[in-house]
RODO-329184 format. One record per residue (C-alpha): y, x, z; residue number from 1; residue in one letter. Coordinates in nm, 2 decimals, decimal comma, padded with zeros to 4 digits. Example, Ala and Ser with C-alpha at 12.3 -4.5 7.8 and 13.67 -1.06 7.14 Angstrom:
BEGIN
+--------+--------+--------+-----+---+
!      Y !      X !      Z !   k ! r !
+--------+--------+--------+-----+---+
! -00,45 !  01,23 !  00,78 !   1 ! A !
! -00,11 !  01,37 !  00,71 !   2 ! S !
+--------+--------+--------+-----+---+
! end
This chain:
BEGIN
+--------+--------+--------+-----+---+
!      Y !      X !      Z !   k ! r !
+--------+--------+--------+-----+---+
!  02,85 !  03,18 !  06,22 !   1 ! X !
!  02,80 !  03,39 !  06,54 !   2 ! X !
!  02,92 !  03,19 !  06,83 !   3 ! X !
!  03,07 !  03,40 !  07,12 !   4 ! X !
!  02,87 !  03,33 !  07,46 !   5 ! X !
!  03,01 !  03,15 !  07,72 !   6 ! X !
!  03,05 !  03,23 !  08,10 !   7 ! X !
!  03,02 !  03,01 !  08,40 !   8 ! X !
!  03,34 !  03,01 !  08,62 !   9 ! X !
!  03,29 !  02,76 !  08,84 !  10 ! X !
!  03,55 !  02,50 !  08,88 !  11 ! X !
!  03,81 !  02,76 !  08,70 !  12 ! X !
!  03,74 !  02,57 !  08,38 !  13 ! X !
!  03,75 !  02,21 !  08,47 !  14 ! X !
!  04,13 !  02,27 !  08,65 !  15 ! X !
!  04,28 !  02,49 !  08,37 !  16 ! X !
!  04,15 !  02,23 !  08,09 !  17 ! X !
!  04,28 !  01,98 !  08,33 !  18 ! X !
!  04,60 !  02,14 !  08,38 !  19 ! X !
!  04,63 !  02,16 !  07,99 !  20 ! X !
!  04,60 !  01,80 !  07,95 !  21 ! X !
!  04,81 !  01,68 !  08,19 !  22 ! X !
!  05,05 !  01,88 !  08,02 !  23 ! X !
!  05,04 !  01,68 !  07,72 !  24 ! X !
!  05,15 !  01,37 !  07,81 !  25 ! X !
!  05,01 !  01,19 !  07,46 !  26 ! X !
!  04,66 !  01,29 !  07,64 !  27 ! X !
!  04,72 !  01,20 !  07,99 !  28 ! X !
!  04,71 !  00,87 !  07,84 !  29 ! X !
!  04,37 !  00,84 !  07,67 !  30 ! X !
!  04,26 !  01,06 !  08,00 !  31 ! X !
!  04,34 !  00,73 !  08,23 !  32 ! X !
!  04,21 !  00,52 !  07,95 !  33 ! X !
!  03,85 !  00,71 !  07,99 !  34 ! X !
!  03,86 !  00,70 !  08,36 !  35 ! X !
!  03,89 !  00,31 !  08,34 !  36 ! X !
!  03,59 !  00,31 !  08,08 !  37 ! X !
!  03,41 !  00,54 !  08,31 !  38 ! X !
!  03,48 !  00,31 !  08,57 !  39 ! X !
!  03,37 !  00,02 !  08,41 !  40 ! X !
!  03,04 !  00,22 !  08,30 !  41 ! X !
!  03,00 !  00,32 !  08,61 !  42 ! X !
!  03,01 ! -00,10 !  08,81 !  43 ! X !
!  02,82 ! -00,20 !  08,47 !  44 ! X !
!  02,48 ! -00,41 !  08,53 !  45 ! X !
!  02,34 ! -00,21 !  08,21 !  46 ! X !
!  01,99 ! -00,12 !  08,30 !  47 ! X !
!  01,92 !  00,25 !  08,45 !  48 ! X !
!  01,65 !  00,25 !  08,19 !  49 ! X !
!  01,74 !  00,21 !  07,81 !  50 ! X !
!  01,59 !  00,35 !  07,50 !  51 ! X !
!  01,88 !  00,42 !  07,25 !  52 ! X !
!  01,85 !  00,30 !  06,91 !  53 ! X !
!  02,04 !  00,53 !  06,64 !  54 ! X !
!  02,19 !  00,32 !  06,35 !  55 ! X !
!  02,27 !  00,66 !  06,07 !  56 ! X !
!  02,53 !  00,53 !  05,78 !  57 ! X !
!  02,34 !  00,48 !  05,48 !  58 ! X !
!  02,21 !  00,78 !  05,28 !  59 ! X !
!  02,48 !  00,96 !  05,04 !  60 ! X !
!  02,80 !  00,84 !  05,25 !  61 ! X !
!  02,94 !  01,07 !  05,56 !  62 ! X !
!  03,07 !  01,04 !  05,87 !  63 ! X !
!  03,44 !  00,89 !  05,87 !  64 ! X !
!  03,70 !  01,04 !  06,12 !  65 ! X !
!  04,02 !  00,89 !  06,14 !  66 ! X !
!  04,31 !  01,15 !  06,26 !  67 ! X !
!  04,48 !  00,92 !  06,40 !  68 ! X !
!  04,31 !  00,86 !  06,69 !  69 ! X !
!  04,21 !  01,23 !  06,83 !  70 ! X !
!  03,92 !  01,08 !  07,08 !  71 ! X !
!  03,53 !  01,03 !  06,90 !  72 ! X !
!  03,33 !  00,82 !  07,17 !  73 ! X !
!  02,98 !  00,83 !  07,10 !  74 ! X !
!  02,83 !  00,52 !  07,23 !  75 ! X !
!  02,53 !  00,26 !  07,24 !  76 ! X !
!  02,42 !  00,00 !  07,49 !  77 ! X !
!  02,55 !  00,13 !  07,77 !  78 ! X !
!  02,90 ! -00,10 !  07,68 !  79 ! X !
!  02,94 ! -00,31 !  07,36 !  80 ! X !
!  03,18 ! -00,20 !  07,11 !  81 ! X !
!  03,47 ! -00,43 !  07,15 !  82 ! X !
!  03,51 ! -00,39 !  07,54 !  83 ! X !
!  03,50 !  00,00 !  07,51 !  84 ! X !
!  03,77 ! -00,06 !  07,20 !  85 ! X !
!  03,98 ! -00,30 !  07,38 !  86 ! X !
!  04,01 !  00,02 !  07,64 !  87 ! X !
!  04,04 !  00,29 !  07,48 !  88 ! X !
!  04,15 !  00,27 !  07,10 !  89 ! X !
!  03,88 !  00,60 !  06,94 !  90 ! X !
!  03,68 !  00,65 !  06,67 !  91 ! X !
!  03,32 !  00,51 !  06,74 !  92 ! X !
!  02,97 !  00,66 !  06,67 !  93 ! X !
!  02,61 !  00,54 !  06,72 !  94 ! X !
!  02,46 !  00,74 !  07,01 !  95 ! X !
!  02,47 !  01,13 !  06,95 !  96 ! X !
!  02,20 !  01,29 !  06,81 !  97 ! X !
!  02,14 !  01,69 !  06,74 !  98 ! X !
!  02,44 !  01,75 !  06,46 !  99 ! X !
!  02,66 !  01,49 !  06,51 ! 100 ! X !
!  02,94 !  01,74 !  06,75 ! 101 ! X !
!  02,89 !  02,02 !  06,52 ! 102 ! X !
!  03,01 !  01,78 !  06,22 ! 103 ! X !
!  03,30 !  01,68 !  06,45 ! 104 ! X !
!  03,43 !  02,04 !  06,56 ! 105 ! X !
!  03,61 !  02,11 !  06,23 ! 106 ! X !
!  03,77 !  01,71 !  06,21 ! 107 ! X !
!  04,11 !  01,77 !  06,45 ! 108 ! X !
!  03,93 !  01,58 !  06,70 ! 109 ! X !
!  04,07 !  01,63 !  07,04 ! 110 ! X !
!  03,84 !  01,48 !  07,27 ! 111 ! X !
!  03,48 !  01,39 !  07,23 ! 112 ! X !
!  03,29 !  01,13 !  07,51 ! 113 ! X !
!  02,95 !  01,13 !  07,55 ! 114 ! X !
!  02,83 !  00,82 !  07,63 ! 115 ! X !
!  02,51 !  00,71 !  07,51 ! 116 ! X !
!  02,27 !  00,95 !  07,31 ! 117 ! X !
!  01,90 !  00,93 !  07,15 ! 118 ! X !
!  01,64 !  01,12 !  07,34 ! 119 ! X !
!  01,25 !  01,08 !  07,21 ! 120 ! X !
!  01,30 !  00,96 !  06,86 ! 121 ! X !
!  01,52 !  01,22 !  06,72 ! 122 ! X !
!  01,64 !  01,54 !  06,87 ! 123 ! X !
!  01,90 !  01,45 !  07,15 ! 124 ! X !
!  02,23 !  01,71 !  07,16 ! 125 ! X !
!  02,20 !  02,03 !  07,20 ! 126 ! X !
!  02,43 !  02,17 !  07,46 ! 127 ! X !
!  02,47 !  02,46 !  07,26 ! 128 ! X !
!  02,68 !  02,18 !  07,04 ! 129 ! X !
!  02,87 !  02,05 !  07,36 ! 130 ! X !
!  03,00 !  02,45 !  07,44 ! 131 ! X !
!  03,10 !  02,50 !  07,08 ! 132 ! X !
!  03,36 !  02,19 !  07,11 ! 133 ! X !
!  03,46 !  02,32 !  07,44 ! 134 ! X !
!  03,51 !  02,69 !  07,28 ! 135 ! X !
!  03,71 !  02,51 !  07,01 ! 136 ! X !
!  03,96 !  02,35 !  07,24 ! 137 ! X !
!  03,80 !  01,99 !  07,23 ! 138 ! X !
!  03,76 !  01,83 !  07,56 ! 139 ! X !
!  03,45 !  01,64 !  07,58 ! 140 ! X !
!  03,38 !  01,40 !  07,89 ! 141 ! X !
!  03,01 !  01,27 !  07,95 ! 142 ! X !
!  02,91 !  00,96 !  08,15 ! 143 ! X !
!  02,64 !  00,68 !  08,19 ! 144 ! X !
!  02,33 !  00,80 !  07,97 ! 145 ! X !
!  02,28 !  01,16 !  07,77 ! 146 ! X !
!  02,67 !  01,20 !  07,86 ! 147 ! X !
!  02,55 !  01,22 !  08,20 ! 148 ! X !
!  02,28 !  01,43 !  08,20 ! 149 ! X !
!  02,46 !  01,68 !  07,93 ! 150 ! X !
!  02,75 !  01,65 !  08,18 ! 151 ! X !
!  02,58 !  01,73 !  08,47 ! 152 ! X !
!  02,42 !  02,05 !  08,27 ! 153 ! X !
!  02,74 !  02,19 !  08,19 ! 154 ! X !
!  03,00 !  02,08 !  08,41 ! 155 ! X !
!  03,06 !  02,45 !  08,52 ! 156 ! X !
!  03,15 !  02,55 !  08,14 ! 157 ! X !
!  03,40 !  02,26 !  08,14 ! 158 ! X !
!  03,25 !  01,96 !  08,07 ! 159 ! X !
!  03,37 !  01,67 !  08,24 ! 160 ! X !
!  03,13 !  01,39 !  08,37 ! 161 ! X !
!  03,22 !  01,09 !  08,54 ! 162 ! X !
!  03,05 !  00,78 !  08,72 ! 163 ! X !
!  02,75 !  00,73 !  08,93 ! 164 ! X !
!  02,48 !  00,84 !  08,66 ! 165 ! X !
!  02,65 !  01,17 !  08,62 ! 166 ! X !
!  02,68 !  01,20 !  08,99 ! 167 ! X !
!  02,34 !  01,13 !  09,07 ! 168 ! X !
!  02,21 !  01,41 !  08,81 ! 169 ! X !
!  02,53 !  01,66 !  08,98 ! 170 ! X !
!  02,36 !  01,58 !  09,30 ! 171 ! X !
!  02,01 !  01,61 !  09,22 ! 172 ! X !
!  01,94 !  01,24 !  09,28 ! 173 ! X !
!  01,76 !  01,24 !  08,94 ! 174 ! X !
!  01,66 !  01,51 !  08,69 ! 175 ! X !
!  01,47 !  01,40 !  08,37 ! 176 ! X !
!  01,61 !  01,27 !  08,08 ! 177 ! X !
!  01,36 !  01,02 !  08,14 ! 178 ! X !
!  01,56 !  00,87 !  08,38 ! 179 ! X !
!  01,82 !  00,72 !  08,20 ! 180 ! X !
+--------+--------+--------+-----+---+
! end
């Protein structure tokens, strides 16, 4: 499958996908929901340093999406489980890897957050991944770890990234992946 290229348009991106979600007021609430798990991610004592361990399923079963809850969070240490569960009610993943968002386009899902990813061990995300979700009309938000950094990267296609990680790589602050 070709995939079209996608042009930078500066900030034109971020406001018309916001615009489209606060026109839907269904996602205007998991939107606030995010911002107070970004917010908590962002005040968290979780160390600046982390290596992310990637727990797959066993071999021979897949990936299981549940429609009912459009939002796929894609998290590790940054926040346990329950916390990020008790706030925002998604489907949860180990940290993303190279594949997992392409196996997601196709699911419904209407939001994807990037939270924590794997970097050395296996191949991290591609951002070539993150801009096919966006070109599909899936939202994706970054923050703390590889959502950061992948946040920070493409921001001007329409990623959103949020807290003090992704605003340190926005800023120039930091810059490797080694970093986080």
């Amino acid at each position: 499958m070709q995939l079209p290229e996608i042009q930078p348009n500066g900030g034109d991106v971020v406001k018309e996908r916001t615009a489209q979600i606060a026109s839907q007021p269904d996602r205007v609430s998991w939107w606030l929901k995010l911002t107070e798990m970004c917010t908590i991610l962002a005040h968290s004592r979780a160390p600046l340093f982390r290596y992310t361990a990637r727990v797959d399923p066993p071999p021979g079963t897949s990936v299981q999406y549940d429609p009912q809850l459009p939002v796929a969070v894609f998290l590790g240490p940054s926040l346990d489980q329950q916390t990020a569960q008790d706030i925002l009610p998604a489907n949860y993943y180990p940290p993303v890897a190279m594949g997992d968002v392409y196996r997601l386009i196709a699911s419904g899902v209407q939001a994807l957050v990037v939270i924590d990813g794997v970097f050395h061990q296996t191949t991290p995300v591609w951002q070539r991944e993150i801009l096919a979700a966006i070109d599909a009309g899936i939202t994706v938000f970054g923050a703390s770890s590889m959502g950061a950094l992948r946040a920070a990267e493409l921001d001007v296609y329409g990623m959103h990234g949020c807290g003090q990680i992704y605003q340190w790589y926005r800023d120039g602050v930091i810059d490797g992946d080694d970093e986080v």
